[in-house]
TILUMNU-420002 format. One record per residue (C-alpha): x, z, y. Coordinates in steps of 0.1 Angstrom, whole numbers, plus 2048, in hexadecimal, padded with zeros to 3 digits. Layout:
% TILUMNU-420002
 east  up north
    X   Z     Y
...
This chain:
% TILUMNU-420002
 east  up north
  A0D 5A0   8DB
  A25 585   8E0
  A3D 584   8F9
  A40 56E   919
  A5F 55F   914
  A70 550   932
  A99 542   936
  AB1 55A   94B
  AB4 539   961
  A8E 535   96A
  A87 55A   970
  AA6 55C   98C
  A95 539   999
  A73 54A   999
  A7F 56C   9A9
  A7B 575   9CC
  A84 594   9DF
  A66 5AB   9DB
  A4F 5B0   9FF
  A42 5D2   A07
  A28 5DC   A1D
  A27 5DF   A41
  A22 605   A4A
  A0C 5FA   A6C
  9EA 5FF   A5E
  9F4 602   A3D
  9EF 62A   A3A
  9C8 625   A49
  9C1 60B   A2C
  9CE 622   A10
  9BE 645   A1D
  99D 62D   A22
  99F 61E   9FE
  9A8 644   9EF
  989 652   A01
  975 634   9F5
  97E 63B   9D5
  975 664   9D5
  951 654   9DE
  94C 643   9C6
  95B 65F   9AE
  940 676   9BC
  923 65B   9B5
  900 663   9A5
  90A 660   97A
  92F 659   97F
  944 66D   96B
  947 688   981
  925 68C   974
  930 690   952
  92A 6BA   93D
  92B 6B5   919
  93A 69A   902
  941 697   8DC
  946 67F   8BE
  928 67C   8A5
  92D 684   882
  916 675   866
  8F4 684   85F
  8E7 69D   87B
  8F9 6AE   897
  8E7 6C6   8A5
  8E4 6C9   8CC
  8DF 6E7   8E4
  8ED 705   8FC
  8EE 71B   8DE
  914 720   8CE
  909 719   8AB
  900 6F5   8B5
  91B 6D9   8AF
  917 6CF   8D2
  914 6E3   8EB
  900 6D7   90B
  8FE 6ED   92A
  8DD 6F9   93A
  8CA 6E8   918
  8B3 6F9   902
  8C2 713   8EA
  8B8 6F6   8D0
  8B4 6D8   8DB
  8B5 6C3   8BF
  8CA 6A7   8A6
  8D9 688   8AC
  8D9 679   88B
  8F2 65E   884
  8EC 646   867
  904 630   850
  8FB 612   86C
  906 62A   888
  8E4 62F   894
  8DD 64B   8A6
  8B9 65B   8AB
  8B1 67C   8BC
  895 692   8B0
  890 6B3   8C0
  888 6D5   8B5
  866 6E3   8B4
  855 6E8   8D6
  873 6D6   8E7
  871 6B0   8F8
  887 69B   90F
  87C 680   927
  888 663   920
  879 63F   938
  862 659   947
  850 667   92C
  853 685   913
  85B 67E   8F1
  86B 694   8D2
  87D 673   8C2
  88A 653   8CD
  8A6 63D   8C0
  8C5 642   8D7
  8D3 61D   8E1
  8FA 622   8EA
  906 602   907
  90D 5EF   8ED
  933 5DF   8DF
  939 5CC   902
  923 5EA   91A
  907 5C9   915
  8EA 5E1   919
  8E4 609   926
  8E3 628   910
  8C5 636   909
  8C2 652   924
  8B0 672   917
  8AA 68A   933
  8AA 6B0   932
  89D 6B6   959
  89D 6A3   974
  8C8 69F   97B
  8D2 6A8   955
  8D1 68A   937
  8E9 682   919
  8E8 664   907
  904 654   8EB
  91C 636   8EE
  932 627   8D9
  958 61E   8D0
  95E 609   8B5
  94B 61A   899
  94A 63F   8AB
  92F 648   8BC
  930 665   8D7
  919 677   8EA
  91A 67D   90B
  909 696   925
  905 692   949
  8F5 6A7   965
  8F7 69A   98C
  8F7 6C0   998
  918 6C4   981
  936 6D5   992
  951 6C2   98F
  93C 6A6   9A1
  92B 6C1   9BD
  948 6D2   9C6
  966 6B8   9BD
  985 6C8   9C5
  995 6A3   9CE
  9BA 690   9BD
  9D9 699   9CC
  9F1 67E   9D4
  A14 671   9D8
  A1C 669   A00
  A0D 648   A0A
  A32 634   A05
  A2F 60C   A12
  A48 605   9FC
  A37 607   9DD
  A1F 5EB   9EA
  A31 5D0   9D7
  A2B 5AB   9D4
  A37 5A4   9AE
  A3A 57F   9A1
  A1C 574   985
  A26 562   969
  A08 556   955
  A03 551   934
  9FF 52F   928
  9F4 537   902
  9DC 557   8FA
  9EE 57A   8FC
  9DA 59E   8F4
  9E6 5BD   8FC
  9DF 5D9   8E2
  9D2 5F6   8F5
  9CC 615   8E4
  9B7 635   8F1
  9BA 659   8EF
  9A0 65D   8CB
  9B9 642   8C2
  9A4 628   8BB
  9B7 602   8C6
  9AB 5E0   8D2
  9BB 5C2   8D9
  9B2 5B7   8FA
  9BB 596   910
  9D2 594   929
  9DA 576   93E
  9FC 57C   947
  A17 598   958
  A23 5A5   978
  A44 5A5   981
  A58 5B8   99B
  A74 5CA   9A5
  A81 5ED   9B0
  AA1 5FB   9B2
  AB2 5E0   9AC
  AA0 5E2   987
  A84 5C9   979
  A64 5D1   968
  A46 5C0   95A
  A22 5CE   95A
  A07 5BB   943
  9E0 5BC   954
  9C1 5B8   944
  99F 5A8   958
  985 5B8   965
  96A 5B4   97B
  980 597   987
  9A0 5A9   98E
  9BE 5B4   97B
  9BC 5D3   96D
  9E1 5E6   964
  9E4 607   949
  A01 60C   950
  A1D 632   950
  A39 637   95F
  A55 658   95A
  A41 66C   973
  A24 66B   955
  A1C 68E   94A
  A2F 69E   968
  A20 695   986
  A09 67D   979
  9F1 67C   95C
  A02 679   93A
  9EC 657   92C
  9EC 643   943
  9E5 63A   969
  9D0 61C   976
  9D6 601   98E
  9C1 5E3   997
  9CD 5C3   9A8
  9B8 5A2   9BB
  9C2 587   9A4
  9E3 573   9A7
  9E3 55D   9C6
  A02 540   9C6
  A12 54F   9AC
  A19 574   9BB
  9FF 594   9B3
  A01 5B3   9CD
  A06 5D7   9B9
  9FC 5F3   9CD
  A0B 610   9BD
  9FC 626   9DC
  9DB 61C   9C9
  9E2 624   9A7
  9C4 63A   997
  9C3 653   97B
  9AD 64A   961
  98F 65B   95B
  998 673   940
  9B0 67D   95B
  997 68F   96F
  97D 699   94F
  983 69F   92C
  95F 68B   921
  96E 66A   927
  983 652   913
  99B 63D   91E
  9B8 626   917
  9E0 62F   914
  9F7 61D   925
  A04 604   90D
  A2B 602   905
  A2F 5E1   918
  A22 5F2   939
  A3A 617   935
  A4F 613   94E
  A70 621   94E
  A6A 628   979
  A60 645   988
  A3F 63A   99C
  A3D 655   9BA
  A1B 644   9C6
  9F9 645   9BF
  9E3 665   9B2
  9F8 684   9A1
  9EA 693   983
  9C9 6A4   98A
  9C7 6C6   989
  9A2 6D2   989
  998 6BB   962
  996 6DA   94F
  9A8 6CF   932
């Protein structure tokens, strides 16, 4: 990606002492937006939800509780049945003798298994095995995965909840934007270490410590969206990455709440992919806010 450059001269112009937070209500708001977010953690087919997950292989992949299967779902039949991938990356289930899933309400022993698409433009094809337990297959690039839910799962019924640094005011900061005039991506990779080039309309800047740094969002849903590490990453926090979203810039400054940053959700369940931090967002700061490193994942 190419660099944002700007003169020594117009950056000291630009900069401006950086502006914490005010510790009045501030504590309230942060322990209100953590519990908010547990919530929606625990929803109905989050990823909380999430029991069995896999990559396909050409040809038939055989599905079931039994250990000779190539992927092993909990509380299915012994046999269950193949997902059969073809040269398109099609995928179709068929089910073993005697054996059906439910899938929009009624019993069938095949069905063509739609993933959400290359832009999540449509939803998986949702094959039920009872009435809390379905798995269905998705996409990356030219993978495709499946996945296994169940609403009654564990981690989801008894969710042991994220441990955190001390709520700190001082790590709300109010960093300067500077947009991008021309297009810039960022390449982000994942953990199977598949990469994409995605757009990013500009970079954060702040201070701490009497040290500058730069963080480069993405957009989503209408806010910025930040991957970003830090040299508490794989001690205290989680190794890849941490998240942390932001409103959009307003006159020219964006707010970072580092009390709010997230782990990602391969964090908190090994069934999920997500992205890495990318180089330009490793900071060489240790960020003591935020969610520490989870410690009920299980992998």
């Amino acid at each position: 990606m190419r660099s944002l450059v700007v003169a020594g001269a117009a950056m000291a112009a630009l900069w401006t002492a950086p502006v914490y937070a005010q510790p009045s209500d501030y504590t309230a708001q942060v322990e209100q937006a953590r519990a908010e977010r547990v919530t929606k953690l625990k929803r109905a087919d989050g990823y909380l939800t999430l029991i069995a997950s896999g990559w396909l292989e050409p040809g038939d992949n055989t599905v079931g509780a039994a250990a000779d299967n190539r992927f092993q779902v909990p509380g299915a039949p012994a046999h269950l049945g193949v997902l059969h991938l073809d040269a398109s990356g099609a995928v179709d289930l068929r089910t073993a003798d005697g054996v059906t899933v439910t899938i929009d309400g009624h019993p069938v022993s095949a069905a063509p298994m739609l993933t959400q698409g290359a832009h999540g433009e449509r939803k998986p094809t949702r094959a039920y095995l009872g009435a809390e337990r379905y798995l269905y297959v998705v996409e990356s690039g030219k993978q495709r995965g499946l996945r296994v839910k169940d609403n009654a799962a564990p981690l989801r019924t008894n969710f042991p909840g994220i441990p955190y640094f001390p709520i700190d005011p001082s790590w709300k900061i109010e960093a300067q934007w500077q947009a991008y005039t021309t297009p810039h991506t960022l390449r982000i990779a994942n953990v199977v270490g598949t990469e994409n080039d995605e757009p990013v309309p500009g970079q954060a800047v702040f201070e701490r410590g009497g040290q500058r740094y730069t963080l480069t969002p993405m957009e989503e849903d209408g806010r910025l969206f930040f991957v970003f590490s830090d040299r508490t990453a794989g001690k205290l926090t989680y190794g890849g990455a941490r998240f942390l979203y932001a409103d959009m810039p307003k006159d020219g400054k964006v707010t970072l709440d580092f009390n709010l940053a997230e782990n990602p959700p391969c964090a908190i369940t090994p069934h999920v992919v997500c992205p890495l931090a990318p180089p330009e967002n490793r900071m060489k700061l240790e960020v003591t806010a935020g969610e520490q490193k989870f410690h009920g994942a299980g992998h």
